[in-house]
C-alpha positions in Angstrom: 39.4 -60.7 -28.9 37.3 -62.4 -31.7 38.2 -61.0 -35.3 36.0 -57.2 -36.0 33.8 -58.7 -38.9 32.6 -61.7 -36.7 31.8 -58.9 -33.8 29.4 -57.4 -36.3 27.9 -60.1 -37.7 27.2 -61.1 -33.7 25.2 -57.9 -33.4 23.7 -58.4 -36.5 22.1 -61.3 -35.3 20.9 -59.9 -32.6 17.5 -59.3 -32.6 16.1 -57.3 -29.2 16.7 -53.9 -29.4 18.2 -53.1 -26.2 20.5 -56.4 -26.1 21.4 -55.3 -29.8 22.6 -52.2 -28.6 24.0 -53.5 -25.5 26.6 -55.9 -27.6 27.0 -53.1 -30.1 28.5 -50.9 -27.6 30.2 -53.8 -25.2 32.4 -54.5 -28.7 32.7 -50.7 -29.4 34.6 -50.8 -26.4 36.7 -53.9 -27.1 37.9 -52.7 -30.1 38.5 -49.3 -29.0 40.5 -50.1 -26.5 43.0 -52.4 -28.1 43.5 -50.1 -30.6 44.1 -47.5 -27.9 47.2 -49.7 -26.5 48.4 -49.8 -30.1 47.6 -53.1 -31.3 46.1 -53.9 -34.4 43.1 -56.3 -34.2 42.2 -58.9 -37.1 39.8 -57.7 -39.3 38.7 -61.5 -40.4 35.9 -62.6 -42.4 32.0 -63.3 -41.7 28.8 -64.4 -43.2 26.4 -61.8 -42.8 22.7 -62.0 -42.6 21.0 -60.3 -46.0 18.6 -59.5 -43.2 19.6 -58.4 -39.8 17.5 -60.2 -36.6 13.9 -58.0 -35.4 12.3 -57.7 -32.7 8.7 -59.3 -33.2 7.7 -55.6 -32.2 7.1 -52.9 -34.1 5.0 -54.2 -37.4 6.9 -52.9 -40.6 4.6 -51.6 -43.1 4.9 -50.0 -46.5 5.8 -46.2 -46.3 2.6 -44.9 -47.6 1.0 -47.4 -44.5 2.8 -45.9 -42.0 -0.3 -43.7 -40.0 0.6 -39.9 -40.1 0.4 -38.0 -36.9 0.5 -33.8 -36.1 3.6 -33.4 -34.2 1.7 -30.9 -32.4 0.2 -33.7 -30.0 1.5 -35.9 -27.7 0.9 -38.6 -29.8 2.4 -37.2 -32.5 5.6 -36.2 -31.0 5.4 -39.9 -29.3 5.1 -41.1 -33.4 7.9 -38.9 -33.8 10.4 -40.1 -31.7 10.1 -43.5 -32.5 9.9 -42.6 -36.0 13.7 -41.9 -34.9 14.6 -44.7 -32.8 13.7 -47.2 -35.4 16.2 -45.3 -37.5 18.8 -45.5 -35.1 18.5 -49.2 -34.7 18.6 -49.4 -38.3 21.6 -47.5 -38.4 23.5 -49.8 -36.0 22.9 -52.5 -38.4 23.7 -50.7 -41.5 27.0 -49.9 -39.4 28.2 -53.1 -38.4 26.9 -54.4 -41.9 29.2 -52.6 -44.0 31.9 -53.5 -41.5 31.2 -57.4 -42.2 29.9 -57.5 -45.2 32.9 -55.6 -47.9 35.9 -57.8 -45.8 37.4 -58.4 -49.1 37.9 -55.6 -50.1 41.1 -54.5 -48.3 40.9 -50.7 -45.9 43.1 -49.0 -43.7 42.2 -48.8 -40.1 40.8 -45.9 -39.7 38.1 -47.1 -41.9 36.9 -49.6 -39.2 37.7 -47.3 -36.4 35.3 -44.9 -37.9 32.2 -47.2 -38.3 32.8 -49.3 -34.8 32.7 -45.7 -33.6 29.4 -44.5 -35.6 27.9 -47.7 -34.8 28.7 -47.2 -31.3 27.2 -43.8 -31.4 23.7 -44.8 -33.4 23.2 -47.5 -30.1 23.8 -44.5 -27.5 21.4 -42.5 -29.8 18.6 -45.5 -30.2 18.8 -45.9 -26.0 18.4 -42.3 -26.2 15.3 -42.1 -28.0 13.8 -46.0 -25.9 14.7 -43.7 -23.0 12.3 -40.7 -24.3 9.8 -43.0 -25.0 9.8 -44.7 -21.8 9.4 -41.1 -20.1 6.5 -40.6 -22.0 4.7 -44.0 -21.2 5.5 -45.4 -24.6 7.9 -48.0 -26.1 9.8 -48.7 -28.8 7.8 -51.2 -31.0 4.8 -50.0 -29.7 3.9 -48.4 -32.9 4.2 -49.6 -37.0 7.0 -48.5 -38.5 8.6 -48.4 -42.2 9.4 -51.1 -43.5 11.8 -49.9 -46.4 14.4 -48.9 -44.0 16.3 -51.6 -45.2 16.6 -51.6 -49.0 19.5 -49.5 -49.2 21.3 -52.6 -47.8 20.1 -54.9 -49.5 20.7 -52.8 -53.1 24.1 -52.3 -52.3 24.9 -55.7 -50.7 27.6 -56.4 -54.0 28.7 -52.8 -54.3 30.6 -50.9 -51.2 31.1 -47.6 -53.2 27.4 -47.6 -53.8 26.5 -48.2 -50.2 28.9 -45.6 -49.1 26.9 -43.1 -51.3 23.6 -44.4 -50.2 23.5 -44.9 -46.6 26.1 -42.5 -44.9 26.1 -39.2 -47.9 22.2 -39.2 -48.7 20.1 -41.1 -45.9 22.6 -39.8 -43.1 22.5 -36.8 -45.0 19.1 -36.5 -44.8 19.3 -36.4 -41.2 20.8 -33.4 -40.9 17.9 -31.4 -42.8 15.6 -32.5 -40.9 16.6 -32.6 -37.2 16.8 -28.8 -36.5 12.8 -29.0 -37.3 12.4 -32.0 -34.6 14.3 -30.1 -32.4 12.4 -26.8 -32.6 9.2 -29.0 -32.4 10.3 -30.7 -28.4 11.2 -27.0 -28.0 7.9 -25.6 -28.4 6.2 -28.6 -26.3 9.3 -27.8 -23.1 10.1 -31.9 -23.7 13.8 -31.1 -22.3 14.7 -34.8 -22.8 13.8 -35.2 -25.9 15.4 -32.1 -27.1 19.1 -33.2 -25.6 18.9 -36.3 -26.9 18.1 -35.0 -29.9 20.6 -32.3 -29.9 23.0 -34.9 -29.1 22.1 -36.9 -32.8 22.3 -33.8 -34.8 25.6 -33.3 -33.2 27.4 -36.2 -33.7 25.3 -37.5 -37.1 27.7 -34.7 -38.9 30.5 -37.0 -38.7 29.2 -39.8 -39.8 28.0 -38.7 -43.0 31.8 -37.4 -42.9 32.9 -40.9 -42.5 31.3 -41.7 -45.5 32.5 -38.9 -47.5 35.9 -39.5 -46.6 36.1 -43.1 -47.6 33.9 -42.6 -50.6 36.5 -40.1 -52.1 39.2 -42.5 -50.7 38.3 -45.3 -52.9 37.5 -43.3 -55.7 41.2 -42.0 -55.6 42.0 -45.8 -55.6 39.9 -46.5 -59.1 41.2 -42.9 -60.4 36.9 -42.1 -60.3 36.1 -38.9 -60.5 33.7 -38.5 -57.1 31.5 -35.7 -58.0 30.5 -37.9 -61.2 31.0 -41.6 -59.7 28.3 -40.3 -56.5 25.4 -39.5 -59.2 25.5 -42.0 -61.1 25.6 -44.5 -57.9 22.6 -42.6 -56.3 20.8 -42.2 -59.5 21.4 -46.1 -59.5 20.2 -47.1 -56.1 18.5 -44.2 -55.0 14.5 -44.7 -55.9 13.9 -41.1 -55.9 15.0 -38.0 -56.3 16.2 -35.7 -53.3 14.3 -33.4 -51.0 15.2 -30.1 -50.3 15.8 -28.0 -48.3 18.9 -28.9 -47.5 21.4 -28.3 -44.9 24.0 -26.6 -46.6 26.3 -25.8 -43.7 26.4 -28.9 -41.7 26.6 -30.7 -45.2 29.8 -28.8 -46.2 30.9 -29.7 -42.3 30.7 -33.1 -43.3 32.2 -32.5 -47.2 29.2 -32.7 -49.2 29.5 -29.9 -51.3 26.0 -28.5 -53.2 27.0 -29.8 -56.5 27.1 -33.5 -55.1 23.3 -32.9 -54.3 21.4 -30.4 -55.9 21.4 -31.9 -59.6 19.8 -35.1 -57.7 17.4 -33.0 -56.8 15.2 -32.7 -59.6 13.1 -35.9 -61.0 14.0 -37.2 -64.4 
């Protein structure tokens, strides 16, 4: 079996959708089951991409380009759900990223056991969401999406605390406020599909923000940090706004972000 980091960096070169996933999850496998016999796989090095491999399909625009739809209507909910699968495919990026990317920096096991999991995850939930669309005579990429998806990487591409603060304990985190509406939305419109699949991120999105967490707080207990303190200051720093509430305070805690990691974010300057 090839080293881990030079199994991400193959995904992240990867630029179809569906084949990225495919590879994400065909290495998932690999890695989970040699640790499963016992062994302990080489972590090795790799030369990331700054930029992961596209699809030509969807256009990226600026946020405030992205057309706005009603939820209410089939086109909407349509918008919606690939609103969601061009999160997930950025998620198995950001994934496999941090895997290949922060190699010298040296992490117990269990660190790359959790993220070749959550990466493995985030492709099941981006086929998820294709296979929604597909059901509903749509396709991923056939709509503009954001383009800004991205800049968390790339403004935490020298600092691994800061990305563990950005990605996985405020945009993951994000997640979790927000998909109990979407859910309730599919509800309302009897789109069973949609609603599993959906049900199925929510459920399994709580422990990846818990990945984070935990290996946040681990490396701050390595720099003697103080987390509550060394988190704001790294999302006031790479963060470009403040936080929205409401929040989800229970699945949050479930994940252990307390309120006072969040709420003083929440208020502009």
């Amino acid at each position: 079996m090839q080293p881990l980091a030079q199994m991400a960096e193959a995904v992240l070169r990867t630029a179809d959708g569906r084949e990225k996933t495919a590879l994400s999850r065909q290495l998932a496998a690999e890695w989970q089951a040699a640790r499963q016999s016992g062994a302990r796989p080489e972590i090795g090095h790799a030369d990331p991409p700054m930029h992961p491999a596209r699809p030509a399909q969807p256009e990226l625009l600026s946020p405030r380009d992205v057309p706005r739809r009603r939820p209410g209507s089939p086109e909407g909910r349509v918008a919606l759900l690939h609103a969601v699968a061009h999160i997930e495919l950025n998620a198995v990026d950001l994934h496999w990223d941090i895997i290949a990317r922060f190699t010298d920096v040296e992490m117990p096991m269990g660190f790359y056991d959790d993220w070749v999991k959550a990466a493995d995850e985030e492709s099941k939930h981006f086929n998820l969401m294709c296979d929604c669309l597909e059901a509903m005579g749509s396709h991923y990429g056939a709509l503009p999406a954001h383009a800004g998806m991205w800049r968390a990487a790339e403004d935490t591409a020298d600092d691994f605390m800061g990305r563990l603060a950005v990605v996985p304990m405020v945009l993951e985190a994000r997640g979790l406020d927000v998909t109990p509406g979407m859910i309730e939305v599919f509800k309302k419109a009897k789109a069973d599909q949609a609603v599993a699949a959906l049900e199925t991120i929510y459920g399994e999105e709580v422990a990846h923000v818990a990945y984070g967490s935990k290996w946040f707080h681990f490396l701050c207990g390595r720099h003697e940090q103080d987390p509550k303190e060394a988190f704001h200051t790294l999302v006031q720093r790479y963060f470009h706004s403040p936080l929205k509430p409401p929040f989800n305070e229970e699945k949050r805690a479930e994940a252990g972000l307390p309120p006072d990691f969040y709420w003083p974010l929440a208020v502009a300057d």
